[in-house]
C-alpha positions in Angstrom: 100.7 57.0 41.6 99.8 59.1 39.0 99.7 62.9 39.0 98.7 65.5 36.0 102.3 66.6 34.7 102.8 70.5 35.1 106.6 71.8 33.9 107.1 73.3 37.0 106.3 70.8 39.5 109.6 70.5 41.3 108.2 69.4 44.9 106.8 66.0 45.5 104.9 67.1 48.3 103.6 69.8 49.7 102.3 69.8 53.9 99.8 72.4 55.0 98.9 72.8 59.0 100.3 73.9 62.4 103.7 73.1 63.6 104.5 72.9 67.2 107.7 73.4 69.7 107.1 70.4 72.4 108.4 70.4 76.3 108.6 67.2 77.7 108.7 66.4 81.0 112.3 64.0 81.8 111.2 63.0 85.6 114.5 64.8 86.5 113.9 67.7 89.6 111.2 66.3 91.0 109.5 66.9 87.6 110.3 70.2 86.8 113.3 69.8 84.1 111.5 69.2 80.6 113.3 68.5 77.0 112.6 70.9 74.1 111.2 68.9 71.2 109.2 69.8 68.2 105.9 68.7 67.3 102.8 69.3 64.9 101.3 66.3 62.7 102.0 67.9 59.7 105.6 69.0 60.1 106.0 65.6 61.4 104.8 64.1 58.1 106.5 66.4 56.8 110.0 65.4 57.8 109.5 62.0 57.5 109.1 62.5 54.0 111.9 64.6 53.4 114.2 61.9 55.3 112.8 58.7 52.8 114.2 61.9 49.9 110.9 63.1 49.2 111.5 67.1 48.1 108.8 68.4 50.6 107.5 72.0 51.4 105.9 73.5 54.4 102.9 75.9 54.3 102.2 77.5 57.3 102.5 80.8 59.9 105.0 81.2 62.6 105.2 83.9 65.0 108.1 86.2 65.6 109.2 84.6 68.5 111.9 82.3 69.3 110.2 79.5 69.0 109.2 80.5 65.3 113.2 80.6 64.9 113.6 77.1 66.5 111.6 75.6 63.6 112.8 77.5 61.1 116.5 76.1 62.0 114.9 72.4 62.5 113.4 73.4 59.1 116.3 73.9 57.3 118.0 70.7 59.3 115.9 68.5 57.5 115.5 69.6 54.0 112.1 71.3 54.3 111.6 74.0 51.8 110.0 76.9 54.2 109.9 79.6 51.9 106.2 80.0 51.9 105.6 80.1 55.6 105.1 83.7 56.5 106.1 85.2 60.0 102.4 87.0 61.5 103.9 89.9 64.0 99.9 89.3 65.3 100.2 85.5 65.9 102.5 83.2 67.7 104.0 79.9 67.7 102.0 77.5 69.3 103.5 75.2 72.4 102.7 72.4 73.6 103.7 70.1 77.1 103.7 66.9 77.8 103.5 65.6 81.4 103.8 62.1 83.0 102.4 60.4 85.9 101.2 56.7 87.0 98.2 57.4 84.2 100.2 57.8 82.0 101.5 60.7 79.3 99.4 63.8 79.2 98.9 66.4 76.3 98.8 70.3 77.6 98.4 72.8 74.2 98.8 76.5 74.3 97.6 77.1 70.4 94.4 79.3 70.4 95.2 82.0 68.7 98.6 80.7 66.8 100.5 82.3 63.4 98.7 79.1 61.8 95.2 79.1 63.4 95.0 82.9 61.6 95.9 81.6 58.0 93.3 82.6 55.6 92.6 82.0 52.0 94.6 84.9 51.1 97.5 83.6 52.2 97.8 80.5 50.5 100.6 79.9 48.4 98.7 78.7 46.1 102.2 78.6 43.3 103.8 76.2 46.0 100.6 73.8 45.5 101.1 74.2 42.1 104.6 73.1 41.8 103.9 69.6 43.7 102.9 66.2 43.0 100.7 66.4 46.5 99.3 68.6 48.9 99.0 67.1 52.3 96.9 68.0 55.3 95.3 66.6 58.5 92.2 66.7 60.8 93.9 69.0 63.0 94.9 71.7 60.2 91.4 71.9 59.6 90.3 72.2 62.8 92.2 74.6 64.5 90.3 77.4 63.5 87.1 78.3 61.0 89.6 80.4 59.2 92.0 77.2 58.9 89.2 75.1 57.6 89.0 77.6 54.8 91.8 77.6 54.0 92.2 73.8 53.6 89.0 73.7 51.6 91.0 76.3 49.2 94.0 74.0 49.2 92.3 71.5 48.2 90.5 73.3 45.2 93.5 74.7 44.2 95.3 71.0 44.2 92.3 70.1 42.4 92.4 72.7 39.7 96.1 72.0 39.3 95.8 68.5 39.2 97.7 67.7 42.7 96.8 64.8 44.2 95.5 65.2 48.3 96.6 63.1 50.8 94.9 63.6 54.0 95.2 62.0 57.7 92.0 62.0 59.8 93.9 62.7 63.0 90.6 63.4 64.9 91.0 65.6 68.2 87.9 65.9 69.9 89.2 68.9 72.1 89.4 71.1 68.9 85.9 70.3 67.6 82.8 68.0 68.3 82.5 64.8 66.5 79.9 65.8 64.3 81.7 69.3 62.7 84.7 66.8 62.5 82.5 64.0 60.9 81.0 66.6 58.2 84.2 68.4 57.3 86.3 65.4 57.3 83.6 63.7 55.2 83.7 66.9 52.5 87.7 66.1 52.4 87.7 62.8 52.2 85.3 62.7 48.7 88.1 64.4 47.2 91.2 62.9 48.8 93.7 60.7 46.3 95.7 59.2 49.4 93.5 58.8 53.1 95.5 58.2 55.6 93.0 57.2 58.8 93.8 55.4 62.2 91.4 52.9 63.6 90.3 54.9 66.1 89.4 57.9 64.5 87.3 56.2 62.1 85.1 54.5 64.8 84.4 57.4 66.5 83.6 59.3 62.9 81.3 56.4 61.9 80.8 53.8 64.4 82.2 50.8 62.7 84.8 48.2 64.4 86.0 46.3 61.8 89.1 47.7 59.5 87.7 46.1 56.2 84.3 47.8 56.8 86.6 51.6 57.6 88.6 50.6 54.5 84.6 50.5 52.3 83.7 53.5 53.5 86.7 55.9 52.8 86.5 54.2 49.2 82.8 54.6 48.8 83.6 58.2 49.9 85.9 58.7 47.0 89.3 58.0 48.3 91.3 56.8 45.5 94.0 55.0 47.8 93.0 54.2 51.8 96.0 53.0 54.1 93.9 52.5 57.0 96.5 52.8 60.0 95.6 50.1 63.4 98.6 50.9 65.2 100.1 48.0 67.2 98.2 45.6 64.5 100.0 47.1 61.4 97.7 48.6 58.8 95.1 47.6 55.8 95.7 49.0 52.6 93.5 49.5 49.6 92.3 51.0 46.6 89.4 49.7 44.1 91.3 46.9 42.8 93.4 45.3 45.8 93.7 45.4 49.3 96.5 44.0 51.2 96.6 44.0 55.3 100.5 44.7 56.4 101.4 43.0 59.7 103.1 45.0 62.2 106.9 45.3 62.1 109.1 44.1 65.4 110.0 46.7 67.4 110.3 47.8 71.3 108.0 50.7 71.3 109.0 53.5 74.2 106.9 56.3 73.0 104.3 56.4 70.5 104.5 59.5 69.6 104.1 60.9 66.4 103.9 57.8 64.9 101.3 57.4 62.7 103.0 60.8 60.9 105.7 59.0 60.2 104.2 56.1 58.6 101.9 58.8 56.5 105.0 60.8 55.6 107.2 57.4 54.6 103.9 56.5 52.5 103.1 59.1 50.7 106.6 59.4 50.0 107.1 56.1 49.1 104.1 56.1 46.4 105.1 59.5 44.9 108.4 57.4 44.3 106.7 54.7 42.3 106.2 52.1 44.7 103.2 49.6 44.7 100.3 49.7 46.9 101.8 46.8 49.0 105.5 48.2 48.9 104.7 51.6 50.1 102.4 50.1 53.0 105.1 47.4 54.0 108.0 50.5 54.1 105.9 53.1 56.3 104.9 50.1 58.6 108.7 49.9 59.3 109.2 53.6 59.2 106.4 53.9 62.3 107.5 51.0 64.0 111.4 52.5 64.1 109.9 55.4 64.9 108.4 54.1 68.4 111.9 52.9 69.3 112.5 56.4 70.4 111.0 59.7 73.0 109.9 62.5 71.1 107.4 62.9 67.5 110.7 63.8 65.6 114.3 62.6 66.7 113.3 59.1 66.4 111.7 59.1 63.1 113.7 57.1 60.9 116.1 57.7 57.4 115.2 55.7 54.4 118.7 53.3 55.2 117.4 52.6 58.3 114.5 51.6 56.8 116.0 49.8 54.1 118.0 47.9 56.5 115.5 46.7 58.8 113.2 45.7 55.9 116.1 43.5 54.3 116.3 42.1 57.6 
């Protein structure tokens, strides 16, 4: 992919949203002992590109609480370049649990109110998205909060301005927003995103259309430059205006889903900031997310570039 060149630009990617501390539920005392995890699509992303060597940055709000501390250290485990995300003594860090039963997995977020849902314009570090090849964000760090959504919008004009490329991941939540304030601000994003990043089923619920090659014309029409349309246990169907290549899934035995279509943005996006082809870059992430499945948890099982490397040779 191409990008403007700027002589300071000495991140490949920067991720912008809200980062979470997970409690799982093991099944262990009648239910009550549960695993601290971390979570948050974008510092998922985030770390998936830092572990395919993508330099990556995090732009965020933590509170001062412990749990702002635990992702700080998680943070710093991985490579992530924190040094823009402020601590708001106002705000907190947001939580989430998960829960299981015969249903199924269930989702439980304590985040109204967060460090990140009170980032405003004026906090942007707008010299981080300067530095960078891309600025990345998500549904969710734009929904959040009205004060969120601004400052995305200003991300993205100040990516613009600078030349940054945007990569963006629909991850529609229908509990943060209704599907037509998600349908117009995600539309606004997408006519100036460089790398979409939609699932399946996001994209039928935004526009009512079932067929992936009929998702993949629209996010183009829209103006995204590149469209790596993710259909989970299917594999995914990338594009831009000259080719489009569908990737089949990769063999894996999936325990938890989790946090997997991060990981196959993250690998991506990394992967074509690297130089790879359309059809390179969707073929590694597809391996990335599949590893990643093999796993319990959105990060621990997200995979390193050998282990990618190695189950793509084989």
């Amino acid at each position: 992919m191409s990008t403007t060149m700027h002589l300071h630009r000495d991140l490949d990617i920067v991720s912008l949203g809200e980062p979470m501390v997970e409690f799982n539920q093991t099944g262990e005392s009648d239910g009550r002992l549960y695993l601290q995890g971390f979570g948050g699509d974008s510092s998922n992303f985030a770390i998936a590109a830092a572990r395919q060597g993508a330099r990556v940055a995090y732009a965020s709000a933590l509170g001062d609480d412990p749990y702002g501390a635990m992702l700080r250290a998680l943070w710093d485990r991985e490579g992530v370049n924190h040094d823009a995300v402020p601590t708001d003594p106002q705000g907190y860090t947001a939580i989430y649990f998960v829960t299981h039963d015969a249903q199924g997995h269930h989702f439980h977020f304590f985040r109204s109110g967060s460090a990140a849902s009170r980032m405003t314009p004026a906090q942007l570090p707008r010299d981080l998205i300067t530095r960078t090849a891309v600025l990345h964000l998500s549904g969710i760090s734009l929904a959040i909060s009205a004060t969120a959504l601004d400052t995305c919008m200003a991300a993205i004009d100040a990516a613009r301005r600078a030349g940054v490329a945007v990569s963006f991941d629909t991850n529609l939540r229908l509990r943060l927003w209704t599907v037509d304030r998600a349908r117009a601000a995600m539309t606004a994003v997408l006519q100036q995103t460089d790398i979409a990043l939609p699932s399946m089923d996001d994209m039928t619920a935004l526009t009512g259309q079932h067929e992936p090659e009929a998702i993949v014309d629209h996010c183009l029409a829209l103006g995204a430059k590149v469209v790596a349309l993710k259909l989970g246990d299917k594999g995914a169907l990338v594009a831009d205006a000259h080719e489009r290549h569908r990737i089949p899934p990769h063999p894996c035995t999936p325990v938890d889903a989790t946090g997997a279509g991060d990981a196959f943005g993250g690998a991506f996006v990394a992967r074509r900031v690297a130089g790879d082809s359309l059809l390179a870059a969707g073929r590694y992430a597809a391996v990335a997310a599949a590893l990643s499945t093999q796993g319990y948890g959105a990060v621990e099982p997200i995979p390193r570039a050998a282990d990618v490397r190695a189950a793509l040779r084989g």
